[in-house]
PDB file of N, CA, C and O in Angstrom:
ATOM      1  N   UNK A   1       7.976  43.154   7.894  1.00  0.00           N
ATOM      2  CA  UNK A   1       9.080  44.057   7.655  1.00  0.00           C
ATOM      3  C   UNK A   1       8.743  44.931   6.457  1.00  0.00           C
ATOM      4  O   UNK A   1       8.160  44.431   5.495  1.00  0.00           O
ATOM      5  N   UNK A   2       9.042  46.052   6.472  1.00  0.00           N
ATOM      6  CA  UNK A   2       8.901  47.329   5.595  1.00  0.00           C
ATOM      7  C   UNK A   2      10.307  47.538   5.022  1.00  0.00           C
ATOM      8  O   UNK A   2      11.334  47.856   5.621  1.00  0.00           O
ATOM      9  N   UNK A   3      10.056  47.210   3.341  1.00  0.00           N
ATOM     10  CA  UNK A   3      11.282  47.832   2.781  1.00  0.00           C
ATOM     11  C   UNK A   3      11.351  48.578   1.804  1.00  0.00           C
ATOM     12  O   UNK A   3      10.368  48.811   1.101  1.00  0.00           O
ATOM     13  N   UNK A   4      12.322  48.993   1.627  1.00  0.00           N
ATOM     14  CA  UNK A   4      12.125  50.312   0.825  1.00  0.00           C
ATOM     15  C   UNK A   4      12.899  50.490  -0.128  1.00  0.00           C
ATOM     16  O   UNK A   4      13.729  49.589  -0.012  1.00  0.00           O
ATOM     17  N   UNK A   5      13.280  51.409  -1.463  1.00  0.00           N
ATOM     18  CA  UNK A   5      14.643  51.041  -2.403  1.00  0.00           C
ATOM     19  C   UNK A   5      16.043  50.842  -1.749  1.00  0.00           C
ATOM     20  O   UNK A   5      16.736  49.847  -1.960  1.00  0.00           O
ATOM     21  N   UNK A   6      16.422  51.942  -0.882  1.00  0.00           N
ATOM     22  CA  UNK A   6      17.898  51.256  -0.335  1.00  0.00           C
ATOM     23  C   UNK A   6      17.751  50.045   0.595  1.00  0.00           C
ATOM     24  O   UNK A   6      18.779  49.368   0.590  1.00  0.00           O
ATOM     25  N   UNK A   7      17.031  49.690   1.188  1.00  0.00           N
ATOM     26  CA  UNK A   7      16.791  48.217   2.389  1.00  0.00           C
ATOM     27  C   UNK A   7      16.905  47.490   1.308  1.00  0.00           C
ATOM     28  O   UNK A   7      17.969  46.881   1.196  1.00  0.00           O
ATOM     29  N   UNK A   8      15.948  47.345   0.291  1.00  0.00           N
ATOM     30  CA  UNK A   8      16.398  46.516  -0.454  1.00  0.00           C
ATOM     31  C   UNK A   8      17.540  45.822  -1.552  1.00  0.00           C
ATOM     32  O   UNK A   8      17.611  44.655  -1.940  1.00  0.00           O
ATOM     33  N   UNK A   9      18.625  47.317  -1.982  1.00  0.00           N
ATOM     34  CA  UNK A   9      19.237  47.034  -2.584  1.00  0.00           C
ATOM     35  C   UNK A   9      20.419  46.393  -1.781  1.00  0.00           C
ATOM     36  O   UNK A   9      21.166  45.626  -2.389  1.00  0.00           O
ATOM     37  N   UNK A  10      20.659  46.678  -0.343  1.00  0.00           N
ATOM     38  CA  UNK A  10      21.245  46.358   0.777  1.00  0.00           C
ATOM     39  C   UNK A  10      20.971  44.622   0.865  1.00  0.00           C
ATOM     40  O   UNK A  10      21.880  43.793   0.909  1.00  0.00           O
ATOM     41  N   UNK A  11      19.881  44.389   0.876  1.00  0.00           N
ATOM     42  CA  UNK A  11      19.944  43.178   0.865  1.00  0.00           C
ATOM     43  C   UNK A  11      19.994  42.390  -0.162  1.00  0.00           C
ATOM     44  O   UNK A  11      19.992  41.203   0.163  1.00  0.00           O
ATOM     45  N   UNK A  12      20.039  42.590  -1.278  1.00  0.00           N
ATOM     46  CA  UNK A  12      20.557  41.881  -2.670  1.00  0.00           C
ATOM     47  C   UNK A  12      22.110  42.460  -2.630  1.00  0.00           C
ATOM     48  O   UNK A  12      22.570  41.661  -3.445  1.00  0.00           O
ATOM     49  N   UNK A  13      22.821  42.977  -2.397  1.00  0.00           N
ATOM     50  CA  UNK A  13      24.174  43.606  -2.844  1.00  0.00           C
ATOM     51  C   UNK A  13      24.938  42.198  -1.466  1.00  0.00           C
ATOM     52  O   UNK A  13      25.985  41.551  -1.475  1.00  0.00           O
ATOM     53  N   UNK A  14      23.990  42.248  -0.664  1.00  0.00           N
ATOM     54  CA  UNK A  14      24.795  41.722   0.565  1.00  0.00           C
ATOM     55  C   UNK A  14      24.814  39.676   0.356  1.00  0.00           C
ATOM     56  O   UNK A  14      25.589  38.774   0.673  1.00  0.00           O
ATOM     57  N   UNK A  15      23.399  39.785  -0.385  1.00  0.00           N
ATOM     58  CA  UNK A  15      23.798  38.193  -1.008  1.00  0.00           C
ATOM     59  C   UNK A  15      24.028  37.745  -2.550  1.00  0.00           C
ATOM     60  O   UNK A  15      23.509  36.732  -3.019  1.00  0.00           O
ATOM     61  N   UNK A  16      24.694  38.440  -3.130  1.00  0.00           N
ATOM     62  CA  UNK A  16      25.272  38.472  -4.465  1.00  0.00           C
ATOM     63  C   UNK A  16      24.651  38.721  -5.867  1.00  0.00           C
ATOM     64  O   UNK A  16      24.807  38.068  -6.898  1.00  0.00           O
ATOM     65  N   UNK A  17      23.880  39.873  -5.632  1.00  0.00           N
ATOM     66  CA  UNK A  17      22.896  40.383  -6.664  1.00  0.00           C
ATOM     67  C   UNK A  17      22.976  41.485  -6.213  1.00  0.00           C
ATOM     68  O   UNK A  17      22.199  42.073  -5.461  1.00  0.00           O
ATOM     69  N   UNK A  18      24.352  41.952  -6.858  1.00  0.00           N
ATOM     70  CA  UNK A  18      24.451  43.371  -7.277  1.00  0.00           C
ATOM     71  C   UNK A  18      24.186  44.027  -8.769  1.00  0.00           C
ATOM     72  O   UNK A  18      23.608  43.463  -9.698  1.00  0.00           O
ATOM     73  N   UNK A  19      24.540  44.861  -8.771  1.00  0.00           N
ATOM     74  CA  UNK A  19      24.050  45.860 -10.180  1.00  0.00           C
ATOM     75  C   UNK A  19      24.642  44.818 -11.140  1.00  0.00           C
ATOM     76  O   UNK A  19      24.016  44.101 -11.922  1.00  0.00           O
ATOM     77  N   UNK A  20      26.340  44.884 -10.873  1.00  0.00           N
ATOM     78  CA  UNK A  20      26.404  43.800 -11.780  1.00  0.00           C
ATOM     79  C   UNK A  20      25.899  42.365 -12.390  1.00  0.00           C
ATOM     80  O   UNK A  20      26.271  41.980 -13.498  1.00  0.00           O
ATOM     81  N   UNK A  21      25.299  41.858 -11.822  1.00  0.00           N
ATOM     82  CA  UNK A  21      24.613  40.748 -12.113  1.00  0.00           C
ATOM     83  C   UNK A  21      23.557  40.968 -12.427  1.00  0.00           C
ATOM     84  O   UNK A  21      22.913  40.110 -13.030  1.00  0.00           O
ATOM     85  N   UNK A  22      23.095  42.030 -12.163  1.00  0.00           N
ATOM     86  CA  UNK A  22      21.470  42.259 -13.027  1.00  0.00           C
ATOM     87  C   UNK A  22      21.479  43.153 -14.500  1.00  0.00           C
ATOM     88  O   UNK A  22      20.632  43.583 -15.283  1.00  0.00           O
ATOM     89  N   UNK A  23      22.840  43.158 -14.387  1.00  0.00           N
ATOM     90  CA  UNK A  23      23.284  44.024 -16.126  1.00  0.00           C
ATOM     91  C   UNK A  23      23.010  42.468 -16.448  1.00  0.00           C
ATOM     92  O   UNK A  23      22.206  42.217 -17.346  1.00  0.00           O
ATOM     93  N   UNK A  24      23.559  41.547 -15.847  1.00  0.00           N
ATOM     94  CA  UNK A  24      23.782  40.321 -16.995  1.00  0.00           C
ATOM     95  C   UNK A  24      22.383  39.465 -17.486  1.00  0.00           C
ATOM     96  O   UNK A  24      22.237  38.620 -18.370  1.00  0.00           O
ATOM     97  N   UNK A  25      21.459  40.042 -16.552  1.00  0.00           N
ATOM     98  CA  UNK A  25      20.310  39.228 -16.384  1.00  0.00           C
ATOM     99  C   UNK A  25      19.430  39.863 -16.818  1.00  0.00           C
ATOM    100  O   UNK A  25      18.319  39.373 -16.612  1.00  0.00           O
ATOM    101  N   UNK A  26      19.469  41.287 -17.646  1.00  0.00           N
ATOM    102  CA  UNK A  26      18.848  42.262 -18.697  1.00  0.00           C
ATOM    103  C   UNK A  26      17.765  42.569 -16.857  1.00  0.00           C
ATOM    104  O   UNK A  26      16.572  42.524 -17.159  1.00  0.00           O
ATOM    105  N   UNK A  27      17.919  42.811 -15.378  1.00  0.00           N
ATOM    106  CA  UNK A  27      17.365  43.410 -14.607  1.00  0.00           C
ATOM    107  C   UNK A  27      16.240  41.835 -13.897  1.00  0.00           C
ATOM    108  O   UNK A  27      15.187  41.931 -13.267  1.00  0.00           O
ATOM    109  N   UNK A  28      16.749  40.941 -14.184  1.00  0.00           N
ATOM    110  CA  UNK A  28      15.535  39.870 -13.473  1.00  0.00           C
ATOM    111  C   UNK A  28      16.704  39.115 -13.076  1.00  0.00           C
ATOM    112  O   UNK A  28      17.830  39.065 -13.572  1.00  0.00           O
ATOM    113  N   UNK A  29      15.932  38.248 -11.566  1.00  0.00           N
ATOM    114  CA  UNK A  29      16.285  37.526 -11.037  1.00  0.00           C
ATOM    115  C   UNK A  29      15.635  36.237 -11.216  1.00  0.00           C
ATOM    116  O   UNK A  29      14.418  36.320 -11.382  1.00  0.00           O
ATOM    117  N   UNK A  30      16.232  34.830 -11.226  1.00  0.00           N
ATOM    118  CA  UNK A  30      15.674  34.110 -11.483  1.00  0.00           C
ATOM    119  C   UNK A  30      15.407  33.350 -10.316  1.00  0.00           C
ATOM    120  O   UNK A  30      16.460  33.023  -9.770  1.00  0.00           O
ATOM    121  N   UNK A  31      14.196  32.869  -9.617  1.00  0.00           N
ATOM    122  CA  UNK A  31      13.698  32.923  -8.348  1.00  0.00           C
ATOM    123  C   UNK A  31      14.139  31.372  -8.019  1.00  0.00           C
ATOM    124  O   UNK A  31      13.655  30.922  -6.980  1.00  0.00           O
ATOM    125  N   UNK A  32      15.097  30.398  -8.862  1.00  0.00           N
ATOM    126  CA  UNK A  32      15.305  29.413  -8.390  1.00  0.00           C
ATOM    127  C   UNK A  32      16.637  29.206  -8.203  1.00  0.00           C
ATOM    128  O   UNK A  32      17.140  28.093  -8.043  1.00  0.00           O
ATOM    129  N   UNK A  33      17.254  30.288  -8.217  1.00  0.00           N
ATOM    130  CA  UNK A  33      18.880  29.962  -7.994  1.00  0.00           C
ATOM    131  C   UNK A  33      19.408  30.329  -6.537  1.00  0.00           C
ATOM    132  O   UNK A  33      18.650  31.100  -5.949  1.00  0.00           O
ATOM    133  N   UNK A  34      20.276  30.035  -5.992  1.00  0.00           N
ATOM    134  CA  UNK A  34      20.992  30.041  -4.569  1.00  0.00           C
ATOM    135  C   UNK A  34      20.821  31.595  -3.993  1.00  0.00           C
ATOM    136  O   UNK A  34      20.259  31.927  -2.949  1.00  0.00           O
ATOM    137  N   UNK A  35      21.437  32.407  -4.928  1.00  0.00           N
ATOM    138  CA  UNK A  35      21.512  33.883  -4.568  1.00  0.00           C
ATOM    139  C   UNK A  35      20.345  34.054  -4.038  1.00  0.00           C
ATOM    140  O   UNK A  35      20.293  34.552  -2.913  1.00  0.00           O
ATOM    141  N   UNK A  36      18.956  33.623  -4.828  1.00  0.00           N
ATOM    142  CA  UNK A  36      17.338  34.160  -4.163  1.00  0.00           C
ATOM    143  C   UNK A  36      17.343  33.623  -2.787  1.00  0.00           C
ATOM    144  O   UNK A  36      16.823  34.215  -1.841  1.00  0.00           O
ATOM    145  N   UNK A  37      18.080  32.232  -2.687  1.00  0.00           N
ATOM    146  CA  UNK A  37      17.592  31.768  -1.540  1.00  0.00           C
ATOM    147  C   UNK A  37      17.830  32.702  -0.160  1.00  0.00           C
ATOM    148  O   UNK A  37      17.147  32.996   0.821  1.00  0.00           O
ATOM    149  N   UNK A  38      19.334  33.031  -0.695  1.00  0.00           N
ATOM    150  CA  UNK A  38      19.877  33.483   0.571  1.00  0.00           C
ATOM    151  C   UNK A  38      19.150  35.215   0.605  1.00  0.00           C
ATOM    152  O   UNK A  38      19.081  35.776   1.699  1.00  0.00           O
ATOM    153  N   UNK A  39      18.820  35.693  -0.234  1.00  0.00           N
ATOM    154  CA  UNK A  39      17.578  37.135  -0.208  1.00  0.00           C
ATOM    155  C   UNK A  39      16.387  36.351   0.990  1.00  0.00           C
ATOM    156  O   UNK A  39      16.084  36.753   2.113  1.00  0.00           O
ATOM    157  N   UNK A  40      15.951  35.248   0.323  1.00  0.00           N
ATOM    158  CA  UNK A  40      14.845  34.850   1.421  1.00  0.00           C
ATOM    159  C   UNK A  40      15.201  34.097   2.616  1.00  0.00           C
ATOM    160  O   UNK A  40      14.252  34.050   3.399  1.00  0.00           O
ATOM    161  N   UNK A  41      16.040  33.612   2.943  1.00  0.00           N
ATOM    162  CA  UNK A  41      16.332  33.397   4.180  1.00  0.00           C
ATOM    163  C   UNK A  41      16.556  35.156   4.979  1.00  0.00           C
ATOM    164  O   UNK A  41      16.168  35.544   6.081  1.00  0.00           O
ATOM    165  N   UNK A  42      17.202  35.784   4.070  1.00  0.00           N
ATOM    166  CA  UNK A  42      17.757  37.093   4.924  1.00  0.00           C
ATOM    167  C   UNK A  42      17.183  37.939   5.485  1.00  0.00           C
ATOM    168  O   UNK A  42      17.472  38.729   6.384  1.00  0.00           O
ATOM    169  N   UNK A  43      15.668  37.581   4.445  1.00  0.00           N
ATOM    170  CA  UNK A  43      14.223  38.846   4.941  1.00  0.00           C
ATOM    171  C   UNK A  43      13.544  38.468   5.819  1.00  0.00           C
ATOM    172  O   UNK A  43      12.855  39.100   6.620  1.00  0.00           O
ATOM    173  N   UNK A  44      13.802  36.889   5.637  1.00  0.00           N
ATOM    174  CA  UNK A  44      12.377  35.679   6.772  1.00  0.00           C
ATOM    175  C   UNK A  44      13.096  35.596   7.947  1.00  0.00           C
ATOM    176  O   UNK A  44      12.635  35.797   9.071  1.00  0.00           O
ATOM    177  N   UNK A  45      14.487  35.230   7.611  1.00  0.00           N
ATOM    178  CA  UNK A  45      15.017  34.254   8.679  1.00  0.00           C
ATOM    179  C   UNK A  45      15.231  32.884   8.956  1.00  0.00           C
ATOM    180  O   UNK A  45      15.430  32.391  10.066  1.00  0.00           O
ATOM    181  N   UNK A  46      15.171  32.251   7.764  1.00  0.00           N
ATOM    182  CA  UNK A  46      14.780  30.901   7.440  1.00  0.00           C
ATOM    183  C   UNK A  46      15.133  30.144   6.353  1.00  0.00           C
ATOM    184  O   UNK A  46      15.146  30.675   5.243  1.00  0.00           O
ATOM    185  N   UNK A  47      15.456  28.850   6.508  1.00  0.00           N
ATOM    186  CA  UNK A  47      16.092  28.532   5.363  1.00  0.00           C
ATOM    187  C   UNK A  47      15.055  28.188   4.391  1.00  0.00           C
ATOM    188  O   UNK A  47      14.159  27.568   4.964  1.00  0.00           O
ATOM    189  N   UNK A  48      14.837  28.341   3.210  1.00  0.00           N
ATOM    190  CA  UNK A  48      13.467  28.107   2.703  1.00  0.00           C
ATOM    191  C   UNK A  48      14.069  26.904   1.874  1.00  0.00           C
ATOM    192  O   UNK A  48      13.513  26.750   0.786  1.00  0.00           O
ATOM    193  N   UNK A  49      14.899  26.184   2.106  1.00  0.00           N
ATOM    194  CA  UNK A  49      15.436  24.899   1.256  1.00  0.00           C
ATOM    195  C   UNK A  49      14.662  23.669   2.635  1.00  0.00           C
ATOM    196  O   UNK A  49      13.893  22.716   2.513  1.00  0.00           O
ATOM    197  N   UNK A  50      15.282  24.251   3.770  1.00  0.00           N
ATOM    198  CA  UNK A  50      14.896  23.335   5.333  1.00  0.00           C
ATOM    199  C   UNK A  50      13.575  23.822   5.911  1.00  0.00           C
ATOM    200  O   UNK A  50      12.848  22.873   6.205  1.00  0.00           O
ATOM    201  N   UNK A  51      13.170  24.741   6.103  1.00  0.00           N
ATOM    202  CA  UNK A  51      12.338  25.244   7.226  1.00  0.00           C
ATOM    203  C   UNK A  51      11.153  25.824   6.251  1.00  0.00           C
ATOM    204  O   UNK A  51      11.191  26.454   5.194  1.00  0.00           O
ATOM    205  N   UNK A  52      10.011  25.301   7.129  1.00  0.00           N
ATOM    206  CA  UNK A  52       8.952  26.004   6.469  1.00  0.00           C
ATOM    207  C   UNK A  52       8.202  27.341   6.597  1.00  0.00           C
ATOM    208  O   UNK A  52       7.799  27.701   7.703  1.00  0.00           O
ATOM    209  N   UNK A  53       8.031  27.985   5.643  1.00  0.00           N
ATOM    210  CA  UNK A  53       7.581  29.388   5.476  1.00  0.00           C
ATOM    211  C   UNK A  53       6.348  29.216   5.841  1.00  0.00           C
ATOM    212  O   UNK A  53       5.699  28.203   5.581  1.00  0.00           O
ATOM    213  N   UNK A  54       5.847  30.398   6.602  1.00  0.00           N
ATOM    214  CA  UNK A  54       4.454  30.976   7.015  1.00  0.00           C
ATOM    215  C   UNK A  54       3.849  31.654   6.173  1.00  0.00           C
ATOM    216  O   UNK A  54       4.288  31.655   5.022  1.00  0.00           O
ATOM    217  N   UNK A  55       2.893  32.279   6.439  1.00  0.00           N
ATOM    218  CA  UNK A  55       2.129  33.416   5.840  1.00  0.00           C
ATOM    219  C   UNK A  55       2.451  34.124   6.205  1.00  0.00           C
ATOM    220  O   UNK A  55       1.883  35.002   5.557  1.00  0.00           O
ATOM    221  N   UNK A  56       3.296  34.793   7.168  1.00  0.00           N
ATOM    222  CA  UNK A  56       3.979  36.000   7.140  1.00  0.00           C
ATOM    223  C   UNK A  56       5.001  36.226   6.381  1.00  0.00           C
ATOM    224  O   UNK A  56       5.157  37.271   5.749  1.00  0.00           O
ATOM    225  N   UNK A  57       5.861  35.165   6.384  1.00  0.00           N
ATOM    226  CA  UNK A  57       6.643  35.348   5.636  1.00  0.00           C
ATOM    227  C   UNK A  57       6.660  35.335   4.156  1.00  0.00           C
ATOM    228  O   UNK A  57       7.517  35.839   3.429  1.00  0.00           O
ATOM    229  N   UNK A  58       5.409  34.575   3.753  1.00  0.00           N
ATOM    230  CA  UNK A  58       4.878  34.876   2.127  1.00  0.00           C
ATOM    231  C   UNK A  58       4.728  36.050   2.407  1.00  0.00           C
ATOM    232  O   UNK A  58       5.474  36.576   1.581  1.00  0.00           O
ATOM    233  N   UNK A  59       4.103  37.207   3.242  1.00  0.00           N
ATOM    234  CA  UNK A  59       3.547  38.309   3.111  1.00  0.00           C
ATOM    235  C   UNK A  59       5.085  39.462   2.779  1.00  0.00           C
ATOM    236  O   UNK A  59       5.202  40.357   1.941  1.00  0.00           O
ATOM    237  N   UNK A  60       6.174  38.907   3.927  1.00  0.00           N
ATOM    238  CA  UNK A  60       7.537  39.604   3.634  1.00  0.00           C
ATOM    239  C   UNK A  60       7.753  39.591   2.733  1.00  0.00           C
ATOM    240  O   UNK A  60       7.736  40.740   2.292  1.00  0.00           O
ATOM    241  N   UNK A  61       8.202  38.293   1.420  1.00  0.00           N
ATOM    242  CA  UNK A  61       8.401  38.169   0.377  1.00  0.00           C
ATOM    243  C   UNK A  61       8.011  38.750  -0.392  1.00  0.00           C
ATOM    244  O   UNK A  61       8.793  39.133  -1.263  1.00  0.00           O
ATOM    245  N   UNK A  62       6.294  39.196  -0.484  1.00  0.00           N
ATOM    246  CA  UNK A  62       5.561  39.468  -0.902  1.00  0.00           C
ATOM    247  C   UNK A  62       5.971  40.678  -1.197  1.00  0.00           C
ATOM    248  O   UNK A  62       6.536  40.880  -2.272  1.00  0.00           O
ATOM    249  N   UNK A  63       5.717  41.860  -0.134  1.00  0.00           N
ATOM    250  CA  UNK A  63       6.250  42.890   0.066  1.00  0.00           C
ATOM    251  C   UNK A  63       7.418  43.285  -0.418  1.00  0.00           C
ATOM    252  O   UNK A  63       7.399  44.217  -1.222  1.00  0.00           O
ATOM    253  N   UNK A  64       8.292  42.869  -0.165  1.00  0.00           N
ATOM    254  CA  UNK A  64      10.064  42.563  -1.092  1.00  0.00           C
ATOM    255  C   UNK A  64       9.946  42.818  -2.481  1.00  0.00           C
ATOM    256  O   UNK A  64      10.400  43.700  -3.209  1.00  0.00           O
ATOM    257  N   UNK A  65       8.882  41.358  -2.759  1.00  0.00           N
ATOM    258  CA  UNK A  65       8.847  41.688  -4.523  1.00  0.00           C
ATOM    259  C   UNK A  65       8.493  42.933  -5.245  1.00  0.00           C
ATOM    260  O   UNK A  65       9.033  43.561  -6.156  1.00  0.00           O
ATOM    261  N   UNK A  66       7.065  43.140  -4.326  1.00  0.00           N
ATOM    262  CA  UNK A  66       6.785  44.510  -4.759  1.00  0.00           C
ATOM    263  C   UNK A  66       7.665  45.795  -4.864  1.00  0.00           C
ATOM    264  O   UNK A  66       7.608  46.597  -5.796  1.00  0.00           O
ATOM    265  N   UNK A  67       8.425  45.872  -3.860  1.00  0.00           N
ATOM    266  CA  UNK A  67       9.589  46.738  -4.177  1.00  0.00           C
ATOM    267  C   UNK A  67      10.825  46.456  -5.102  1.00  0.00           C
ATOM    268  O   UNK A  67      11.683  47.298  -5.368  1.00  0.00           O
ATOM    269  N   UNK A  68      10.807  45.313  -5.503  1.00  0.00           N
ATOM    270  CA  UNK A  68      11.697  44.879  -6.510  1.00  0.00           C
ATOM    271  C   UNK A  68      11.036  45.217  -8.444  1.00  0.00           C
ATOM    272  O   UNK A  68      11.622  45.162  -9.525  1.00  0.00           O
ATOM    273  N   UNK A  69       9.668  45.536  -8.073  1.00  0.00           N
ATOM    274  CA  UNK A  69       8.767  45.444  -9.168  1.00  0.00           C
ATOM    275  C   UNK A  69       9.131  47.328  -9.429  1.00  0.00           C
ATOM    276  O   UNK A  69       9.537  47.778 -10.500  1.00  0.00           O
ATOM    277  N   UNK A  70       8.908  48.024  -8.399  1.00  0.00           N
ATOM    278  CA  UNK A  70       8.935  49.543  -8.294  1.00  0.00           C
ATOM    279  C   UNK A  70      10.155  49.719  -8.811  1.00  0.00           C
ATOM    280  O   UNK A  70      10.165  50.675  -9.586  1.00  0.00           O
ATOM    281  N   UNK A  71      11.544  49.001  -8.657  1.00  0.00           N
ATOM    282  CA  UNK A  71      12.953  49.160  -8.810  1.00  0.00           C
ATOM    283  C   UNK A  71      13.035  48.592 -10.038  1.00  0.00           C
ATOM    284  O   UNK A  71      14.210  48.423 -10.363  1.00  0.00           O
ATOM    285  N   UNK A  72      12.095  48.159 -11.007  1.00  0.00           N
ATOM    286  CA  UNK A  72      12.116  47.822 -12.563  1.00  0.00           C
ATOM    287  C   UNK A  72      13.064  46.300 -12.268  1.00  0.00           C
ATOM    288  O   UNK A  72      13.825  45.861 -13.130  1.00  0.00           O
ATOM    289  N   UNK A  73      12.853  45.588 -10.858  1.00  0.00           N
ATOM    290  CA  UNK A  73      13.756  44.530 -11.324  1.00  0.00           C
ATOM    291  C   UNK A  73      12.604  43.470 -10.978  1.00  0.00           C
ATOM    292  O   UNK A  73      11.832  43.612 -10.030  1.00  0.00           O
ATOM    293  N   UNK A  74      12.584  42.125 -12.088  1.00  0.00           N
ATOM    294  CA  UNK A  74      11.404  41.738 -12.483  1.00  0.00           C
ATOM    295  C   UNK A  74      12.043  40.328 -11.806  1.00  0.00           C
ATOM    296  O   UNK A  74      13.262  40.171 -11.882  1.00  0.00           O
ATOM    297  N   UNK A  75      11.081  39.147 -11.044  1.00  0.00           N
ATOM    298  CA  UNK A  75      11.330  37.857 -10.704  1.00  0.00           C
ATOM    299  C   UNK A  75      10.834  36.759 -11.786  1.00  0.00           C
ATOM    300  O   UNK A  75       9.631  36.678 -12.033  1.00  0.00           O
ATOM    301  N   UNK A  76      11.729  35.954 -12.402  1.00  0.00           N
ATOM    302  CA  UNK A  76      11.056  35.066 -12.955  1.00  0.00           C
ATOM    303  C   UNK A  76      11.801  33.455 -12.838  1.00  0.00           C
ATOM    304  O   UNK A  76      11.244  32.480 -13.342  1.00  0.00           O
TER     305      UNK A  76
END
């Protein structure tokens, strides 16, 4: 999957990482809390708590981040 600044802000706004929450988080997400999960289930399709991720789907993620990196919002 190919995403881009609005695909992506679409899919953080839609699982609870909107603007507001990244004022609070000085722009980073922290890659172990619920909200990420449901970003990565939403891009994969999958629960990444139950079901195991592929290499494609590292590659989606992958991809994701990078556009999250372009959008100055940093994963840690």
């Amino acid at each position: 999957m190919e995403f881009n600044h609005n695909l992506a802000k679409e899919v953080l706004d839609r699982n609870g990482i909107t603007s507001t929450y990244l004022c609070t988080t000085d722009g980073c997400i922290q890659t172990d809390t619920e909200e990420w999960m449901y970003v990565i289930n939403d891009i994969t399709g999958k629960d990444p708590c139950r079901d195991d991720l592929d290499e494609e789907d590292y590659n989606t993620i992958s991809n994701f981040a990078q556009v999250l990196d372009r959008m100055n919002i940093q994963l840690f």
